[in-house]
C-alpha positions in Angstrom: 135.8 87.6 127.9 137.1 85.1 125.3 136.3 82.2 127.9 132.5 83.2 128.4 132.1 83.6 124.9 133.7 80.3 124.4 131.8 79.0 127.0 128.6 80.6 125.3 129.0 78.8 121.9 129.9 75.4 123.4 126.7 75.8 125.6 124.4 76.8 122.7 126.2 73.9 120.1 125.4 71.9 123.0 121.4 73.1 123.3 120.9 72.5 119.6 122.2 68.8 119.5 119.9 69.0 122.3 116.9 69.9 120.5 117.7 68.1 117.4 117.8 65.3 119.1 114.8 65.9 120.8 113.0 66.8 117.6 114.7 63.1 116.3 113.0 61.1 118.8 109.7 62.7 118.7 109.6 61.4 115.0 110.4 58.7 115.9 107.9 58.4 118.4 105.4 59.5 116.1 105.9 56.7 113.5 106.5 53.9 116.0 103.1 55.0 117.5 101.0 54.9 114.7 103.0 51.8 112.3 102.1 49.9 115.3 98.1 51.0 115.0 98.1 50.7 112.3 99.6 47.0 111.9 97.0 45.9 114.2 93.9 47.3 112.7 91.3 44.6 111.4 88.2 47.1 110.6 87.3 50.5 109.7 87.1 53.8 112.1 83.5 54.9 112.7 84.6 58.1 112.5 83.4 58.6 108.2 86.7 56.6 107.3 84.3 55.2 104.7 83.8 58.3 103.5 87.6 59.3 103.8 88.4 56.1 101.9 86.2 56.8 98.9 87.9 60.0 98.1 91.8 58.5 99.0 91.1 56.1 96.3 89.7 58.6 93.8 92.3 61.5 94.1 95.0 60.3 91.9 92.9 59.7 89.1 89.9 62.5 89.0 91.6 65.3 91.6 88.3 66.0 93.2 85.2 63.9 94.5 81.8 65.6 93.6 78.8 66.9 95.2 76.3 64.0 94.2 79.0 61.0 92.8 78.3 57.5 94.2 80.8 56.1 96.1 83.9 54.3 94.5 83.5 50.4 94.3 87.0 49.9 96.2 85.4 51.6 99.6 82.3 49.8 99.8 84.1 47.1 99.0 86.4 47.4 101.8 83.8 48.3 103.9 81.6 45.4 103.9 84.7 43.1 104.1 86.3 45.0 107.2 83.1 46.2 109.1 83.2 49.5 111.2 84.1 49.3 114.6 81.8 50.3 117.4 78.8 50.3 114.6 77.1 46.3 115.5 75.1 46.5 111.8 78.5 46.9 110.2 80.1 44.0 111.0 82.2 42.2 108.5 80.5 40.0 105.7 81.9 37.4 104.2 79.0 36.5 101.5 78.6 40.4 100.6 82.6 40.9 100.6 82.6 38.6 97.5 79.1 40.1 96.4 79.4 43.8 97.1 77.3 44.8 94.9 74.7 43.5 96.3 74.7 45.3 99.7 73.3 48.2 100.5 75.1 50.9 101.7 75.1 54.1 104.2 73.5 57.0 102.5 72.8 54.8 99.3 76.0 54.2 98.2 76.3 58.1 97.9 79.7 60.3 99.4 79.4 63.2 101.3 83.4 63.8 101.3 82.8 66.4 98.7 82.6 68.6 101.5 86.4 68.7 101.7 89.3 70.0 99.4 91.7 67.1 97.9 94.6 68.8 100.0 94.7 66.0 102.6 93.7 63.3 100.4 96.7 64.0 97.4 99.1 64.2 99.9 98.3 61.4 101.8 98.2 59.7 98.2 101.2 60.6 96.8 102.9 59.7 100.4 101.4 56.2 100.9 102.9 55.2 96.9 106.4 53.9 98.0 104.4 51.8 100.3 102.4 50.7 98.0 105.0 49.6 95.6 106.5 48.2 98.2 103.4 45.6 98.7 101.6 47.4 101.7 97.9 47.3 101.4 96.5 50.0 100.3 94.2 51.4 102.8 96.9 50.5 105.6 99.3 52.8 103.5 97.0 55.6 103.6 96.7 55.1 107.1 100.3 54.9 107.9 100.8 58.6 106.6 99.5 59.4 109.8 103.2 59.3 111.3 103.7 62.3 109.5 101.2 64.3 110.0 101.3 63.5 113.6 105.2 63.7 113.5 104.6 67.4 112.4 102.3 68.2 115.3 104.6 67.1 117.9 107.7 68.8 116.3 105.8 71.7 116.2 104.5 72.2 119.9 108.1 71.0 120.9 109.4 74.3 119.0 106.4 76.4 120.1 107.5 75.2 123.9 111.7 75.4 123.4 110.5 79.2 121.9 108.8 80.0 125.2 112.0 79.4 126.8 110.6 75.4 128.3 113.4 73.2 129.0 113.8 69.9 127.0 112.9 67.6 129.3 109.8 68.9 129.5 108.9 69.8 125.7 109.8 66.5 125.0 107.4 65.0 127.7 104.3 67.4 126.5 105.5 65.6 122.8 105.2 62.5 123.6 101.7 62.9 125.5 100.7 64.6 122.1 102.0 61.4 120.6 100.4 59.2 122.6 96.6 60.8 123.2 93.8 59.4 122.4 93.7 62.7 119.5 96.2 60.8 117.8 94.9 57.5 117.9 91.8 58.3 116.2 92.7 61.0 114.2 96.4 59.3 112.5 96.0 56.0 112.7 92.9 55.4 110.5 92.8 57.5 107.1 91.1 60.9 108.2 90.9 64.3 107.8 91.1 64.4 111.5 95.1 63.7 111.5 95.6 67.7 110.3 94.4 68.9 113.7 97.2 68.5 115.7 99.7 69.6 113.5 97.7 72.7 112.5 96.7 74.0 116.1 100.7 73.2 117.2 102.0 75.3 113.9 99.5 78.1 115.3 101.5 77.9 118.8 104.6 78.0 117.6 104.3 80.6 115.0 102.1 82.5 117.8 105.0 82.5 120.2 107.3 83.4 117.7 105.2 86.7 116.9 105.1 87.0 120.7 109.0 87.2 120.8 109.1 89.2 117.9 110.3 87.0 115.2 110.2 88.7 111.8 107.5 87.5 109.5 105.7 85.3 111.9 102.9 87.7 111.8 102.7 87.4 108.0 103.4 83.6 108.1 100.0 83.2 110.2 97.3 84.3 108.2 98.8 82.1 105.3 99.4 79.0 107.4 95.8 79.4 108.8 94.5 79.7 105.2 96.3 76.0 104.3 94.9 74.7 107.5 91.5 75.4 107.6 91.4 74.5 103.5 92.5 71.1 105.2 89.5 70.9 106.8 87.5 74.0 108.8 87.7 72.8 112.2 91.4 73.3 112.0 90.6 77.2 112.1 89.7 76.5 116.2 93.6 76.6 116.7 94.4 79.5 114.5 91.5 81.5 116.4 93.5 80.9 119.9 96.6 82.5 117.5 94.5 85.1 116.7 93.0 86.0 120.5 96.2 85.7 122.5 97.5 88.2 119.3 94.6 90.8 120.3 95.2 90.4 124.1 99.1 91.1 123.1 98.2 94.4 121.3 95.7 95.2 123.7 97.1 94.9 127.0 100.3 96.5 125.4 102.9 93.9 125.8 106.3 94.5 124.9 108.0 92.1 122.1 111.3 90.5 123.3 113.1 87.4 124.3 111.5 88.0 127.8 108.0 88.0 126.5 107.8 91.4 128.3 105.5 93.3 130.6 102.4 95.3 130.2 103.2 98.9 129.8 99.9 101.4 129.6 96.8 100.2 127.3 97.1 101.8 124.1 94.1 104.1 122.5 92.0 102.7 120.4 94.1 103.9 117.2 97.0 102.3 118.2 95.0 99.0 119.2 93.5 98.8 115.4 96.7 99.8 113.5 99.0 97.5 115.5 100.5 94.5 113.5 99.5 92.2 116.0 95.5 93.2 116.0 95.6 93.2 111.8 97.9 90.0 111.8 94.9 88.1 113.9 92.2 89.6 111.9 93.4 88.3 108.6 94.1 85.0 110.7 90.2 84.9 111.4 89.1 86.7 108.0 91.4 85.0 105.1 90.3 81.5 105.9 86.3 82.1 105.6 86.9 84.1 102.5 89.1 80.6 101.2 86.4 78.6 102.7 83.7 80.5 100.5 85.7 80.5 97.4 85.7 76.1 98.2 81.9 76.3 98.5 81.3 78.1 95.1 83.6 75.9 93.6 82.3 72.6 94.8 78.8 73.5 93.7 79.8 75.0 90.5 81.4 71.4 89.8 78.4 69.3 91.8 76.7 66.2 89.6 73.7 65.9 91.8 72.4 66.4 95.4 74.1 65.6 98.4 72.5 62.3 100.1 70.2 63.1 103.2 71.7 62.5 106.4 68.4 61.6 107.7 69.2 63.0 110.9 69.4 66.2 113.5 67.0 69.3 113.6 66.6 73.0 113.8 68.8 74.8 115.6 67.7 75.9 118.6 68.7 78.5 121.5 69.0 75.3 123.7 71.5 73.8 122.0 74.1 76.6 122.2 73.9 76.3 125.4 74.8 72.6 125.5 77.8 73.5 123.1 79.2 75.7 125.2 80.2 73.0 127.6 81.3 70.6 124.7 84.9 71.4 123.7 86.8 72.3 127.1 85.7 69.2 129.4 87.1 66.8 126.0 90.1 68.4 125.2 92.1 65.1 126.4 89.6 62.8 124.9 89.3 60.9 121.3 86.4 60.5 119.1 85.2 57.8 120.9 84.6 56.9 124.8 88.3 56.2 126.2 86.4 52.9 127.1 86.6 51.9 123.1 90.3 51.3 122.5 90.6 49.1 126.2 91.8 49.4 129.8 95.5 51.4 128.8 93.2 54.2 127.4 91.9 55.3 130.4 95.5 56.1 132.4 96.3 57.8 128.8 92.9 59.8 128.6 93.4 61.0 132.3 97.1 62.1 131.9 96.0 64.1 128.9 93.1 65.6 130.6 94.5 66.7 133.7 97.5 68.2 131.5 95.1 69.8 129.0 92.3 71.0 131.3 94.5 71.9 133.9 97.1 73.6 131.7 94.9 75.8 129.8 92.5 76.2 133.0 95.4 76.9 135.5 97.7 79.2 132.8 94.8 81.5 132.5 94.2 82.0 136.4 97.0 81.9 137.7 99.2 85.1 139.5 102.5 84.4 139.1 103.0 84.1 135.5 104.0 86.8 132.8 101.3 88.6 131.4 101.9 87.1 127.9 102.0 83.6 128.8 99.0 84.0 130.9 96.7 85.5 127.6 98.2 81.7 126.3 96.0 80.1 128.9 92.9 82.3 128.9 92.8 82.1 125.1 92.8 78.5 124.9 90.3 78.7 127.4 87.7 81.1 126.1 88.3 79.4 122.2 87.6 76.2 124.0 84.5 77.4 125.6 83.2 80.1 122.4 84.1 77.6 119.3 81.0 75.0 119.5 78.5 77.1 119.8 80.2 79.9 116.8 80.4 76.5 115.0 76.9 75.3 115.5 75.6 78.8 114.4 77.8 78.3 111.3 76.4 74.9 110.6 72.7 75.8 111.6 72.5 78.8 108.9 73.9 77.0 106.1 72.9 73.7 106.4 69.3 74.4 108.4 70.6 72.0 109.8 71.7 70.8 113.8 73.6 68.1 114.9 75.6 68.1 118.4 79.1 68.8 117.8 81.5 66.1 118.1 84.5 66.9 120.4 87.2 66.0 118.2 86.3 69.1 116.1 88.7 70.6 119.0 91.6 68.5 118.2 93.5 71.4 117.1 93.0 73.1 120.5 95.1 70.0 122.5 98.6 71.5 121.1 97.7 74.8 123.1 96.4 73.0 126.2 99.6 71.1 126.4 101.5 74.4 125.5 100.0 76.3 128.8 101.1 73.4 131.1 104.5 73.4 129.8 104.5 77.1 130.7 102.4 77.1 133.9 104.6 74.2 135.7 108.0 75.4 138.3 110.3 74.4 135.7 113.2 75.6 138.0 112.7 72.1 139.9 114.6 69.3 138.5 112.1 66.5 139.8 108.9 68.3 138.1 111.3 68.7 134.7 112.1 64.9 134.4 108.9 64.0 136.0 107.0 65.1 133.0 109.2 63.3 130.6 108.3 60.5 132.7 105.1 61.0 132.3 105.3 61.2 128.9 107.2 58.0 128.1 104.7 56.3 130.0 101.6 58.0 128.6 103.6 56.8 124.5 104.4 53.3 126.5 100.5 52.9 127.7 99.5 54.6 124.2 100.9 51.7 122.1 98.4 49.1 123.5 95.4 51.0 122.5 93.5 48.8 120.4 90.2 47.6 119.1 88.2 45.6 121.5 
């Protein structure tokens, strides 16, 4: 008995040098990945880092930007000397880089970042400083933040994966193809809201599969994280309603709680559905955030100055464009913001890796026979979130804004931690040459990742 137990311990000290080495090099990863974006960018994302810019410079000194404020001098500025990629009447300009004043400027100089809480923007602040006292440029320190947040997303799905029981080998590969999607590029190496998604949708795994094994105050812990996310930015609510669906499947299918994620025992009455902790915990996971969403909205127009500029673009919503969303979100969950086509010929093995791992993952996990009941709920959830969201989002948009413009696929972003999740639990992790074959394929995916670039 004293031998096994011995035995035991040395096994376990060994799994957790294991897995804090693991965690080690998946920070690592992170940082490398997006110091060396960011080192090589020359102009700005199209994806509103203007508009992202404008309110990183203005945090420190006035907290919030305002509904109707013009746009601070050092982002127009920085705007007409970089240009914006992928936009050809944004190039860079010399003459109106010394002159900016004397340029006009996308929605008349005016912001529309108002829309968002300064959450993201004082941290990433109050983060890029040593950097900045070090001598690093200021818009490239903002940007190079993004190693943390996207260091927090990839920890995150690797513990959501090692608490589903995963091997290393494998969480670390899924990691590393987090690292190195096309998600990530967009979204942490350029100064955007964006660079939230990944982290919040893999804190909704892991916290999800913790409640799943029965982990005290998990169930608590999700409401509030999903609160903090979606006060982030709203999109990041997606990931927190997978949480909250795979939680209602749990306490409707009657699963039992335990380190084997249990069976299905007989589906409770309705009562016992309604009352069950896992049915309110995903209620108040869905419910919390819109009521913190609302409370942002009356308190950005209490403090608004003015109008927000005219977009001068979209329409009505109509019954035809729901149907169009519905097919947005799942077919994209390995893409970026952009065609893979816009960051050069390594970003297309990237964005197929990703892909088949996301699509196939989530799509595969939910159809699949041989899997437990509660990892199988993983899979259809993702699926049916990734298929429902656009169009519940486009409603959401359409009623308070009058207001329809297609959905860009990134809002998803927070969905790719639970795609990748469902492949690490749908793959025959009992073969050695599938276990190191997806860390392979996740060093290469990082390798290919790193010469992403603007072309």
């Amino acid at each position: 008995m004293e031998q096994a137990e011995g035995g035991g311990t040395k096994a376990s000290w060994v799994r957790r040098r294991g897995d804090l080495l693991a965690v080690l090099a998946l920070i690592v990863a992170s940082f490398v990945f997006t110091s060396e974006q960011v080192a090589e960018h020359e102009m700005m994302s199209p994806i509103d880092e203007y508009q992202y810019v404008g309110y990183y410079a203005k945090v420190a000194d006035h907290g919030i930007v305002r509904r109707g404020e013009d746009m601070p001098l050092l982002a127009r500025k920085y705007m007409v000397c970089h240009g914006v990629r992928l936009i050809p009447e944004m190039p860079p300009n010399p003459e109106g880089c010394r002159k900016p004043n004397s340029v006009g400027y996308p929605l008349a100089g005016g912001t529309t970042a108002d829309l968002y809480t300064p959450l993201y923007f004082a941290i990433t602040r109050v983060l890029a400083q040593p950097l900045i006292w070090a001598g690093v440029d200021f818009v490239s320190a903002g940007r190079a933040v993004g190693g943390f947040w996207l260091s927090l997303g990839a920890v995150f799905l690797y513990l959501a994966l090692r608490r589903a029981r995963v091997p290393i080998p494998v969480a670390v590969g899924l990691g590393l193809v987090l690292v190195g999607s096309l998600a990530a590029y967009w979204g942490t190496t350029y100064i955007s809201t964006d660079a939230t998604a990944l982290a919040a949708g893999a804190l909704a795994a892991w916290l999800t599969m913790r409640a799943l094994d029965g982990a005290r105050g998990s169930l608590v812990l999700l409401p509030v994280a999903a609160v903090v996310a979606t006060l982030f930015k709203l999109q990041n609510l997606i990931g927190f309603g997978a949480a909250a669906l795979v939680l209602l499947f749990a306490a409707a299918l009657g699963l039992n709680r335990g380190p084997d994620l249990g069976g299905v025992r007989a589906v409770p009455r309705l009562r016992s559905f309604v009352t069950d902790r896992r049915s309110v915990s995903a209620l108040a996971t869905v419910v919390l955030p819109v009521f913190a969403q609302a409370g942002w909205l009356a308190l950005r127009s209490a403090l608004s100055v003015g109008e927000q500029p005219s977009f001068g673009f979209g329409a009505p919503l109509k019954g035809a464009n729901l149907l169009v969303e519905f097919g947005n979100f799942l077919p994209n969950l390995g893409g970026g913001a952009t065609s893979p086509y816009a960051t050069g010929p390594a970003s297309l093995p990237v964005y197929a890796a990703v892909t088949a791992l996301a699509i196939g993952g989530a799509t595969g996990l939910a159809l699949s026979k041989g899997v437990r009941a509660a990892h199988r709920v993983v899979g259809l959830s993702t699926v049916l979130v990734a298929v429902l969201a656009a169009p519940a989002l486009a409603i959401v948009v359409g009623f308070v804004e009058n207001n329809y413009v297609p959905l860009p696929s990134r809002y998803a972003n927070s969905l790719l931690p639970w795609a990748l999740l469902s492949a690490g639990l749908l793959v025959d992790t009992r073969r050695a040459w599938m276990r190191y074959g997806l860390l392979a394929l996740g060093v290469v995916t990082w390798g290919l990742a790193l010469a992403l670039g603007e072309v």
